[in-house]
N, C-alpha and C positions, 0 to 999 in steps of 0.2 A: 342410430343409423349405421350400416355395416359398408365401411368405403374399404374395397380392395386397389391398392397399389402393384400394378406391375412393374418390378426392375426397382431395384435398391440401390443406384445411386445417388449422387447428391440432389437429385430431382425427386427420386421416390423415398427415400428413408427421411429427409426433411417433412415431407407433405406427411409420410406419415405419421412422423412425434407430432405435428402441427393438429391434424386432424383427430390422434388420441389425446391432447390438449384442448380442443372442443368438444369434448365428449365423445366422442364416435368409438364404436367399435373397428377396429384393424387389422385387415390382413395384409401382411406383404411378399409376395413371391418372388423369388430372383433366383435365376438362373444359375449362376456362379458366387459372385461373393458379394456382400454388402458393404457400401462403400465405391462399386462400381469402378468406372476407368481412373477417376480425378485418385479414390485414395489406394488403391492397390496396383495401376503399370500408368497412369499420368502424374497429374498435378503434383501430387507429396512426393512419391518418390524421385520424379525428376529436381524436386527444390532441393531433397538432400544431398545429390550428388552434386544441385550446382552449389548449395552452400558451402561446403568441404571444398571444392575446386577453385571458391573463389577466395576461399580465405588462404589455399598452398596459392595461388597464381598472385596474391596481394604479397605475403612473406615474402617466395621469391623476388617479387619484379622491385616491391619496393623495400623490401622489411632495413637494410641497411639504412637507404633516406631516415626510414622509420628510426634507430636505433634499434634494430632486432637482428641477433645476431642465431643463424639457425642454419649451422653446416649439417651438409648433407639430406638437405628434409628433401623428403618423399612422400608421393602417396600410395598406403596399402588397397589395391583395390579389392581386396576378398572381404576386407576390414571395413570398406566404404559400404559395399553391398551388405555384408552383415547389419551396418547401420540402418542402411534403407530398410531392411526386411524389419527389424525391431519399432522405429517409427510406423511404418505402415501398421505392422501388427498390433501397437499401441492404440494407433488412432482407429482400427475396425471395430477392436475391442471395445471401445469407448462406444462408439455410435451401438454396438450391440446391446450393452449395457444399459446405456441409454433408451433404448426400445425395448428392453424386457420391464425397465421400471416402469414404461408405461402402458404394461398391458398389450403391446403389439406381438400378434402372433405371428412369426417369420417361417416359411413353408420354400426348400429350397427345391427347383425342379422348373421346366420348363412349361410357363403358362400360356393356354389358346383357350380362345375363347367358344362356348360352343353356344352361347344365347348371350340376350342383352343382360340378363343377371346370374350366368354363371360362367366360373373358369374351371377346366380341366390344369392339372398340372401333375406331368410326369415325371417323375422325382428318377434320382441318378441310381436308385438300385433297379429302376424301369416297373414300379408301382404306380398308379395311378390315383390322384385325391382330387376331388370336386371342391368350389368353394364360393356360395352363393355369396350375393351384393346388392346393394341399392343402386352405387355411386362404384365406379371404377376410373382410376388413372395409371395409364399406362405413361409410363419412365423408363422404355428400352434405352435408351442413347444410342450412343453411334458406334461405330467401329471403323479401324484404319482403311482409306479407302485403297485399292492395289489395280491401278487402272491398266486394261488390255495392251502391255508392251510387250513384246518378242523377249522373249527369256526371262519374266521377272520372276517367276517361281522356281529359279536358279537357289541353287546354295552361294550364304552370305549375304542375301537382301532380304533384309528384316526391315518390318516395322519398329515402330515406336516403343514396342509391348516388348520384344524378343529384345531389344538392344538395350534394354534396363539390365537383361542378364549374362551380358554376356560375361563368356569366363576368365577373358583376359583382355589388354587391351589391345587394340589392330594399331599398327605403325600409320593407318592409311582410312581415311574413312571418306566415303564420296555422298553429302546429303538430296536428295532429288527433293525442292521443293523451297522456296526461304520464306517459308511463312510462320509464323511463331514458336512452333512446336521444332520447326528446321533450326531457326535460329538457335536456339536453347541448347539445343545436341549440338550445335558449330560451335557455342563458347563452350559450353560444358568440355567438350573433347579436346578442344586446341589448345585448354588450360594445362592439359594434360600431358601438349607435348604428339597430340596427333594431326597428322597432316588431315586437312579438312578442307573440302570443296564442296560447295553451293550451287545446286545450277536452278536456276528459277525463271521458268517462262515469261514473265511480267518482266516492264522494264526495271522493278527494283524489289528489294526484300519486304515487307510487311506491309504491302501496298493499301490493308486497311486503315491502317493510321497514318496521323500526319508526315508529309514526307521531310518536312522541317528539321523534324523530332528523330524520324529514321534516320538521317543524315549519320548524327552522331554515333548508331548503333554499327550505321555501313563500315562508318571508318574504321573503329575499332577491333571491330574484326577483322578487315582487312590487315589492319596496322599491326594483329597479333596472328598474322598469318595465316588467317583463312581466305580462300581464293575462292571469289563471287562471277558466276556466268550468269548472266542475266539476257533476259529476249532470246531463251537456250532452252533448247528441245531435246529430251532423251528418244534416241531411236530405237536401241534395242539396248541386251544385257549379253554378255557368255560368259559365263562363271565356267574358272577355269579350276586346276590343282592351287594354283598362285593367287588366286582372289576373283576379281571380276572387273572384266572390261566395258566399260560404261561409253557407249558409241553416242556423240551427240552432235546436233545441228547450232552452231551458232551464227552471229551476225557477221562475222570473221572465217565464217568457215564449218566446214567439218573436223570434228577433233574427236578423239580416243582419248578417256580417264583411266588408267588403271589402279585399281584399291583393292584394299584389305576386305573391307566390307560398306553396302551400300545401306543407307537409311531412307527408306522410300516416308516421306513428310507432306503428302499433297494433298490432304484433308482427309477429313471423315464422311462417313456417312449412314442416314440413319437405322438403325435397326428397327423395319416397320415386318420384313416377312415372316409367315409362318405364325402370325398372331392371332390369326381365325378371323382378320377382318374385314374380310370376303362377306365368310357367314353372317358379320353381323350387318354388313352392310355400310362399316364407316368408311368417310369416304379420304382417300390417299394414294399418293405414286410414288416418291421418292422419299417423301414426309406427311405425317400426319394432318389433314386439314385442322382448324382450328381457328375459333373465332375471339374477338380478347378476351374473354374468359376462360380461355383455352377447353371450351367445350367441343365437341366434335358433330358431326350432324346428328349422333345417336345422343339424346340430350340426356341420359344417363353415363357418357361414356365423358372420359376429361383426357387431354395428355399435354405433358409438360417435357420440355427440356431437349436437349440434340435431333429424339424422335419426331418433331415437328420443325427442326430446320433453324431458320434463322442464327441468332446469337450461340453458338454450342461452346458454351463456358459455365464451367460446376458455379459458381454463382447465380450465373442468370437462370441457371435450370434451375434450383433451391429456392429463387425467389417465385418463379412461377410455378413450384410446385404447391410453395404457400399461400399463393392467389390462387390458386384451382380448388384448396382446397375452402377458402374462405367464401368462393362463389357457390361452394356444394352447399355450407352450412350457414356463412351470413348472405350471398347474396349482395355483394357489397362491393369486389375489391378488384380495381386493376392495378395493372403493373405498367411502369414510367421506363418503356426502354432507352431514354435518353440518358439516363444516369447510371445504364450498367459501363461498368469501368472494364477497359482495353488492359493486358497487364504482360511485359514480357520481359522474362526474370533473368535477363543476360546481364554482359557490365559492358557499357553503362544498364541499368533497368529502364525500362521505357515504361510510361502509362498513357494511357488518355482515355477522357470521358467527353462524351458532347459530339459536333460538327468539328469537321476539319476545315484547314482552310481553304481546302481544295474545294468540300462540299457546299460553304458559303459562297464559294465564286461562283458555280454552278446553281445555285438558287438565288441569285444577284442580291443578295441582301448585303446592304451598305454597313460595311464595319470594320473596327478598327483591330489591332493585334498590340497586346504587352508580351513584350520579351524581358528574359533578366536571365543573361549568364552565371552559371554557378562558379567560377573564374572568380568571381566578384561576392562567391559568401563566403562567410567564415568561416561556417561547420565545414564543408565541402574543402575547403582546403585542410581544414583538421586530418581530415579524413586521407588525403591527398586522393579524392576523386572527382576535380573539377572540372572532366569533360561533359558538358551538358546545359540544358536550358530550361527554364521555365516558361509556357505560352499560355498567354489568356486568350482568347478570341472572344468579339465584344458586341452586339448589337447597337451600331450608333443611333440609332431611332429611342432606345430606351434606353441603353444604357447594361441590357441585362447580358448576364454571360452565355454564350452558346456552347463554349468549350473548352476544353484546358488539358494542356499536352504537356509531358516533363521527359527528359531523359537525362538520369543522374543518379544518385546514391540516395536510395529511400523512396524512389519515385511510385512504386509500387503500394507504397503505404499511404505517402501524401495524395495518393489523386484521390483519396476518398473526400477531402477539400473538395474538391471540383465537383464529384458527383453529388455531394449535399447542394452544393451551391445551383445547378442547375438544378434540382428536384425542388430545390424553396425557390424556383425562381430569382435568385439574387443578382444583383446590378454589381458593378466592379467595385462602385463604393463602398459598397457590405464588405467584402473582403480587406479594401484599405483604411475601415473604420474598428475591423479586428486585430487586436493586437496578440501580434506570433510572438512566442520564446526568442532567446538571445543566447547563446550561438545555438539556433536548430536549422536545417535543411529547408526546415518549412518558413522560416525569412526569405527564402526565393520568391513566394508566392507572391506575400507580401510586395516584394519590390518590383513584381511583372507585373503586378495591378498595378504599381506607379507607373509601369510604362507605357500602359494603355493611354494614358494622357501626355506621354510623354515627359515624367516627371521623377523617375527612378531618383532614389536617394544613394543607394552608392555604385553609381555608374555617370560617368561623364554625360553630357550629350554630343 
């Protein structure tokens, strides 16, 4: 069977080694580069610069408590970015190598489709190649979205992509947006020592997750000096010689920001135009339609990941790339959106998987919540980062878990606990009949399933 993949990132170059691992024959076309937004201007490189920032912001703030003595430390940021480019470069490489071993033909150039079993694609010296199919998945993803403000295509307001590069740092930086991707550049930069302000329409930052769990993340930014407007509306921009004047409507008033440079954060969205899918007739308007097997109405046509909307996280597009492909060839396989995991890589880390408890109160379902302060673990104090918590949310009718929220040190890695335990269906007792390491981060879990009953081992009542 000949499956083409459109767009090579973690939605289409996953489906495709999955797809040349069931035998198929493979084409994949991409646009730009392979690896897409998560490995070449998201996901990887923003984790290097926050790892490096958070290990100078850890030296600084604590390394004395610590016993670390480190006069004069700095960070080189040309050295930082050299990093990021080396990383990135490493991991392309990787995934490239990985698809030549298995036979995937990669054809770089922009694909449109001009029937239900062929692509056109114009390659960048403005050649054009044909490339018939049985089975096609489109994997465009998304791109920053830049919504209709008076002046935003001002100089110094960059998205997410331009501000990986920038050539030095701004004294000043003003983020529009405090949702994940906002948060991330607020700690990332204010470790740095940059003035940083948040303004975010909603009444609070990361409104997708638990607000319990946010709490923690509000404060500490705040506490290291970043300034959050929140139920705040950008009215316009004027980029001046001196940076850019950020005119906004709050609950307080009207107020003027002035910065160095703006970081517009207010989501993505998906890359559907110019695909030919007029001609073929699939049907979509801001995202791909799709049904759970992420087929399209053209039942030869599949698309997975940002381009269809919902979840837009290189995870979940990877997973669905590898059910699309197993619908092409077994016939077999959905995907469990309740266990993709929430993950936002600031300090404290936030994660979560499952229902929040905001979403339990709105589907009145009777249940109970285990908490466990990290104040109260070991490691976490090892570590000296005990701002945060552990939360189970609990179905009292069975017993089984809906959800599980951390924000702390390691949170990011532990909530894949959570998401196994909601995908087997587990009850809180599976968890408090598992026994966790001694000192690890992961004895939070542990003891917030004792709390579910109210029965935490080392917490008071």
């Amino acid at each position: 069977m000949k499956i083409l993949i459109l767009g090579g990132g973690p939605g289409g170059y996953v489906a495709a080694i999955h797809a040349a691992h069931l035998g198929a024959q493979v084409t994949l076309v991409e646009k730009q580069y392979i690896g897409g937004t998560c490995l070449n201007v998201g996901c990887i490189p923003t984790k290097v610069l926050l790892n490096t920032t958070d290990l100078y912001h850890t030296i600084k703030k604590d390394g004395k408590k610590m016993g670390l003595k480190a006069d004069n430390l700095s960070v080189d940021w040309q050295k930082l970015l050299e990093r990021k480019a080396r990383v990135t470069k490493s991991l392309v490489g990787g995934v490239e190598t990985v698809m030549a071993s298995n036979g995937i033909e990669v054809i770089f150039g922009e694909g449109k489709f001009i029937s239900k079993n062929r692509l056109e694609v114009i390659k960048k010296d403005g050649t054009k190649d044909t490339v018939d199919f049985d089975r096609a998945i489109i994997a465009t993803g998304s791109q920053a979205l830049v919504p209709p403000i008076p002046g935003i295509h001002g100089e110094n307001i960059l998205t997410s992509t331009e501000i990986l590069s920038l050539e030095k740092l701004p004294k000043s930086l003003c983020i529009v947006g405090g949702g994940v991707i906002g948060c991330e550049f607020a700690s990332l930069f204010s470790r740095l020592g940059v003035a940083v302000t948040v303004i975010e329409m909603l009444p609070g930052i990361v409104q997708n997750m638990d607000s319990e769990i946010i709490q923690y993340l509000d404060y500490e930014l705040r506490h290291e000096g970043v300034e959050i407007l929140t139920k705040s509306k950008v009215e316009r921009f004027n980029s001046t010689a001196d940076g850019v004047e950020v005119f906004i409507s709050t609950p307080d008033g009207d107020r003027t920001v002035k910065t160095d440079v703006v970081l517009l954060s207010i989501g993505r969205k998906s890359v559907v135009d110019n695909l030919g899918l007029e001609a073929l007739g699939v049907k979509y308007g801001r995202t791909i339609e799709v049904n759970k097997s992420f087929q399209t109405n053209i039942t030869n046509i599949y698309a997975v990941g940002d381009c269809t909307g919902g979840v837009m996280l290189a995870h979940a597009a990877s997973a669905q790339g590898m059910a699309a492909v197993e619908n092409i060839i077994k016939n077999h396989s959905k995907m469990d959106f309740r266990t993709v995991p929430f993950c936002v890589y600031t300090k404290p880390e936030v994660a979560s998987v499952g229902m929040t408890e905001e979403q339990v109160k709105e589907k009145n379902i009777d249940y109970s919540v285990g908490r466990f302060p990290l104040m109260s673990n070991a490691k976490a104090l090892i570590l000296g980062e005990t701002e945060g918590m552990v939360k189970f949310i609990v179905d009292n009718s069975t017993d089984e878990i809906l959800g599980m929220h951390m924000a702390g040190p390691k949170a990011t890695e532990l909530i894949v606990e959570g998401a196994l335990a909601l995908r087997l269906e587990a009850t809180i007792d599976e968890i408090l009949t598992t026994i966790h390491a001694h000192p690890t981060v992961g004895e939070a879990l542990h003891e917030a399933a004792h709390g579910v009953h109210g029965h935490p081992i080392h917490m008071m009542k």
